[in-house]
C-alpha positions in Angstrom: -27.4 -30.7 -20.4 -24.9 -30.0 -18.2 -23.1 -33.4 -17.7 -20.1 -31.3 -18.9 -19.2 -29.6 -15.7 -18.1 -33.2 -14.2 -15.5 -32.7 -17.1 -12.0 -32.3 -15.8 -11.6 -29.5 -17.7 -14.4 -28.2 -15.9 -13.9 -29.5 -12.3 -10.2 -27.6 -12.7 -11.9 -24.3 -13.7 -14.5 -24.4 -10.9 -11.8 -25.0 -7.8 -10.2 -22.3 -9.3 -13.0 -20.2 -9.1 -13.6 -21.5 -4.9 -10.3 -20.5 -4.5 -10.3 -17.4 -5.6 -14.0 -16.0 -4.1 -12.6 -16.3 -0.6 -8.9 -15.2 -1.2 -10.3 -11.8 -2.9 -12.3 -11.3 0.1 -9.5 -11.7 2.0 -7.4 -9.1 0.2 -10.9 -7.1 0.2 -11.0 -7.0 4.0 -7.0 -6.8 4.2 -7.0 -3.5 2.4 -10.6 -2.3 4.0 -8.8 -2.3 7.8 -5.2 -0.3 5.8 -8.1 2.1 5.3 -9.2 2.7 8.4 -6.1 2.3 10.0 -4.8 5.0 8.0 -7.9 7.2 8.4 -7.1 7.2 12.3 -3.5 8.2 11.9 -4.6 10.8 9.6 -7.2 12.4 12.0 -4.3 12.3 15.0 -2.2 14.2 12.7 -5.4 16.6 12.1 -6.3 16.9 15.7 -2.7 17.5 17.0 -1.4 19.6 14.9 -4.9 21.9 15.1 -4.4 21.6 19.1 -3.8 24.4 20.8 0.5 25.0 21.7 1.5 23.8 25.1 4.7 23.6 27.4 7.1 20.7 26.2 7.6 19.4 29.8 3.2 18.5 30.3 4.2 16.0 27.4 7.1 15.5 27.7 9.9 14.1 30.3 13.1 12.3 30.6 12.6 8.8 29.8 8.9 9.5 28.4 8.1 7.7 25.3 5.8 10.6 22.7 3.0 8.1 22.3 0.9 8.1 19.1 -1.6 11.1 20.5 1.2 13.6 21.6 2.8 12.6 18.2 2.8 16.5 16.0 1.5 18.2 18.8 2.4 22.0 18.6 4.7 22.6 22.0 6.5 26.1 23.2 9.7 25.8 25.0 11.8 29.0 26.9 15.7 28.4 27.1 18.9 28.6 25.2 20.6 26.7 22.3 23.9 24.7 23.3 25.6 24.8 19.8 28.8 23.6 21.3 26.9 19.9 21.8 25.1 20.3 18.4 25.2 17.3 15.7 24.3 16.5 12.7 22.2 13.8 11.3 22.8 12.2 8.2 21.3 11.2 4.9 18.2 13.4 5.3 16.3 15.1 2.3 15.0 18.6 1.8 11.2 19.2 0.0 13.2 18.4 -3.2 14.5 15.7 -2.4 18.2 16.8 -2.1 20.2 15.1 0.2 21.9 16.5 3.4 21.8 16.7 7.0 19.5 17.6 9.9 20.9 20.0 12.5 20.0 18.9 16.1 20.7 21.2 18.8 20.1 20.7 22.4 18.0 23.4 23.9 18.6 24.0 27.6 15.2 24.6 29.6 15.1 27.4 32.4 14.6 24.3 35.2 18.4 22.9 33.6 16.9 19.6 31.9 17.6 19.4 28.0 15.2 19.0 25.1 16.6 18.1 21.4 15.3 20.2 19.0 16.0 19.5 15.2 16.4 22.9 13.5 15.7 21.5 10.1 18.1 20.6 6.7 21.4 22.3 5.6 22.8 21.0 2.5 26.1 18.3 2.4 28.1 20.7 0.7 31.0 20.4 2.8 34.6 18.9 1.1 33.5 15.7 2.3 31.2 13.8 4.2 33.4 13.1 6.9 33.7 16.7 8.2 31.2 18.5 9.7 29.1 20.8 7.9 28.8 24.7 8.1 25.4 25.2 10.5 24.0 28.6 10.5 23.7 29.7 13.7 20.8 29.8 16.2 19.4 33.1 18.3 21.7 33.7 20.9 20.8 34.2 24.6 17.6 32.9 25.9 14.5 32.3 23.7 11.0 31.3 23.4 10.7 28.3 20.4 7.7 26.8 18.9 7.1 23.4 17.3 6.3 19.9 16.7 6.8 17.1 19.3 8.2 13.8 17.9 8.9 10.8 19.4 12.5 8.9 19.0 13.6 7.8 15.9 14.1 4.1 15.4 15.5 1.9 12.5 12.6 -0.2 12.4 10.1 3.2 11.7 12.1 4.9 9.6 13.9 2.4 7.4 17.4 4.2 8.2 20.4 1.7 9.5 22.0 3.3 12.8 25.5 2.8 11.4 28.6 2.7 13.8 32.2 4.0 13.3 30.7 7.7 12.3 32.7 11.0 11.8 33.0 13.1 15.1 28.9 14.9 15.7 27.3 12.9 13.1 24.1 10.6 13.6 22.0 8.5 11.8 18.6 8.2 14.6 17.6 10.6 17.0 17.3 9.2 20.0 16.9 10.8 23.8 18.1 8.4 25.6 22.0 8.3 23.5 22.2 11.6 23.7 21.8 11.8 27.4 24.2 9.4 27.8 26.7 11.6 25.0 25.5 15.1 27.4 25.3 13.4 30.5 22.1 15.2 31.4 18.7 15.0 31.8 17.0 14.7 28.3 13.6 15.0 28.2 11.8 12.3 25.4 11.7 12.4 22.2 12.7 15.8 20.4 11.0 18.9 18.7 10.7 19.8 14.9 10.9 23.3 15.2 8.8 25.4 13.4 9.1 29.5 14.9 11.2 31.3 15.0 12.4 30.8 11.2 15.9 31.6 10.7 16.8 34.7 8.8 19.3 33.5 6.5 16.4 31.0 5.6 18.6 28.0 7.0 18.7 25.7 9.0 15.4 24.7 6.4 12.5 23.5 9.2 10.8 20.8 8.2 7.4 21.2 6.4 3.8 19.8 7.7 3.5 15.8 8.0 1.7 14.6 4.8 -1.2 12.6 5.1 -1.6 9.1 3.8 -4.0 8.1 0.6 -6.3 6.0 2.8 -8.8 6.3 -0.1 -6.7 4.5 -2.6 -6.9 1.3 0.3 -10.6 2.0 0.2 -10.9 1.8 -3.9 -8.5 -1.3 -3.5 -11.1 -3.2 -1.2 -13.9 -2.1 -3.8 -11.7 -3.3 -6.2 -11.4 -7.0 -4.9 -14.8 -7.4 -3.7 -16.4 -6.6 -7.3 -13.3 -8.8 -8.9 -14.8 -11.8 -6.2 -18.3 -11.1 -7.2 -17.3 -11.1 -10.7 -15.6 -14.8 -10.8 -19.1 -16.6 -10.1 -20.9 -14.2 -12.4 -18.1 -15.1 -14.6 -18.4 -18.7 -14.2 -22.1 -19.1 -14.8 -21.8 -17.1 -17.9 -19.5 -19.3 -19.5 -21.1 -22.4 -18.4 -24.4 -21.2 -19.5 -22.4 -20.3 -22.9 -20.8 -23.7 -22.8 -24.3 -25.5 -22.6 -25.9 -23.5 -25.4 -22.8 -24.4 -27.6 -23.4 -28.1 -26.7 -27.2 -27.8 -27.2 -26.5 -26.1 -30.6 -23.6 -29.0 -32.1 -26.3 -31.7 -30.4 -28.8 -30.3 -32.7 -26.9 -30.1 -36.0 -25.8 -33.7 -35.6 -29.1 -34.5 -35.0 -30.4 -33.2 -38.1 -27.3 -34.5 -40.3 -28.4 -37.7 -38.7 -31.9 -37.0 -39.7 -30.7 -36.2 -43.2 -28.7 -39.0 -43.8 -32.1 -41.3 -42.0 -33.8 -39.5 -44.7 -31.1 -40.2 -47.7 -31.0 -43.6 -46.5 -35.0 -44.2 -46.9 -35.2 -42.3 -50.6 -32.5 -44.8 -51.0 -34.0 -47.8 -49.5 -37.7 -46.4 -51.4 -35.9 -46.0 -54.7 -34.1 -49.4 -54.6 -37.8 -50.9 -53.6 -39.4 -49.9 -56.7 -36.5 -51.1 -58.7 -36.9 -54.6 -57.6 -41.2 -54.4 -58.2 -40.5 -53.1 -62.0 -38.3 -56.0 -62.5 -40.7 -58.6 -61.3 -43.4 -57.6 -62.8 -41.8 -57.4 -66.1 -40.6 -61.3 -65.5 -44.4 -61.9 -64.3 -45.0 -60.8 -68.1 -42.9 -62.6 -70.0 -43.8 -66.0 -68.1 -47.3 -65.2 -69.0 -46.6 -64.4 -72.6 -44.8 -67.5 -72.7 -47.6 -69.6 -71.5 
């Protein structure tokens, strides 16, 4: 009955169908760890920004690498701003999307070592983009600032080239340990997002909360491929069940045609029988009449 699934046809259809269990597992699993790696970075973007403020300098120091954990957490620092050494750093967006720069200001602690703190977005609405922007300035004299730690920028995390040959003050990464080298002082790592004191003019714009990643959509995605992998043998037993009843069904028809035309064939073969006893008794009667 189901001689048919040695069939090339069938063969074809069936390694197709071993190929694609395991390989939608795969992609099951694949998307199943995005999930939970995405869950954990979400709860260490919960738990630091809901952790209480501390000093920069307990997590941060010259030449530290902000790892993963200190990554958002809320820090307080007490110094001044040093606009002369300020700079901008390009191709950065606002909350709608509109392009301009980030203003990055080093902030000089009371112990003399420097932390970078990005005030947050002015618009590129200078003559050009070779000249540096108009940058509101910060509170004068020393001052207490609140925000979010962040570790260095790279090209490889954020997609931005680090292009060479820029106008005078203009960046494309932050980075700690360049702009120690440009101050020639002791930067501590990484740099702050700062979020208190807002300006009063309402720019620099500070930048908003991190977002969180969809880690559910990775988790319907894995659903999605495990049901598409148990689907293909379900899949595959219902059309060769379907296959087999359509055989079973054309098997039977031609057996009854066959049986029809048997049955033709024997009225036939009855009919042609009788035709031949009529005609010999009829020539058994006329021999005898003749007699």
């Amino acid at each position: 009955m189901y001689r048919f699934l040695l069939s090339r046809q069938w063969v074809t259809l069936t390694l197709v169908a071993l190929l694609l269990v395991p390989t939608m597992i795969a992609l099951g699993i694949w998307q199943m760890n995005r999930y939970e790696e995405r869950s954990a970075r979400n709860q260490l973007v919960t738990d630091a920004l809901a952790a209480d403020p501390v000093p920069v300098e307990r997590l941060a120091a010259p030449g530290h690498a902000v790892t993963r954990a200190e990554r958002y957490r809320t820090v307080t620092a007490t110094g001044r701003f040093d606009t002369d050494a300020e700079v901008v750093v390009r191709r950065r967006t606002n909350a709608d999307e509109e392009i301009g720069f980030h203003v990055l200001t080093p902030f000089v602690l009371d112990d003399g070592k420097v932390l970078l703190v990005n005030r947050g977005w002015i618009p590129a609405d200078g003559p050009s983009q070779t000249e540096f922007p108009k940058v509101p300035a910060p509170p004068r004299g020393e001052t207490t600032i609140t925000g979010r730690l962040m570790p260095d920028e790279t090209t490889e995390a954020s997609g931005i080239k680090d292009l060479e040959g820029l106008p005078d003050r203009q960046i494309m990464l932050i980075n700690s340990e360049r702009e120690a080298e440009r101050l020639d002082a002791d930067v501590l790592g990484g740099y702050v997002a700062q979020t208190a004191p807002e300006p009063a003019s309402g720019l620099p714009q500070q930048l908003g909360n991190p977002g969180k990643e969809n880690a559910a959509l990775n988790y319907a995605y894995a659903v999605q491929w495990w049901l598409f992998a148990a689907a293909v043998p379900v899949g595959w037993a219902v059309l060769a069940r379907r296959e087999a009843r359509e055989r079973a069904a054309k098997a039977g028809e031609r057996a009854a045609k066959a049986g029809e035309r048997a049955a033709k064939a024997g009225e036939r073969a009855a009919k042609a029988g009788e035709g031949t006893d009529a005609g010999t008794s009829g020539a058994a009667r006329s021999e005898s009449a003749a007699v």
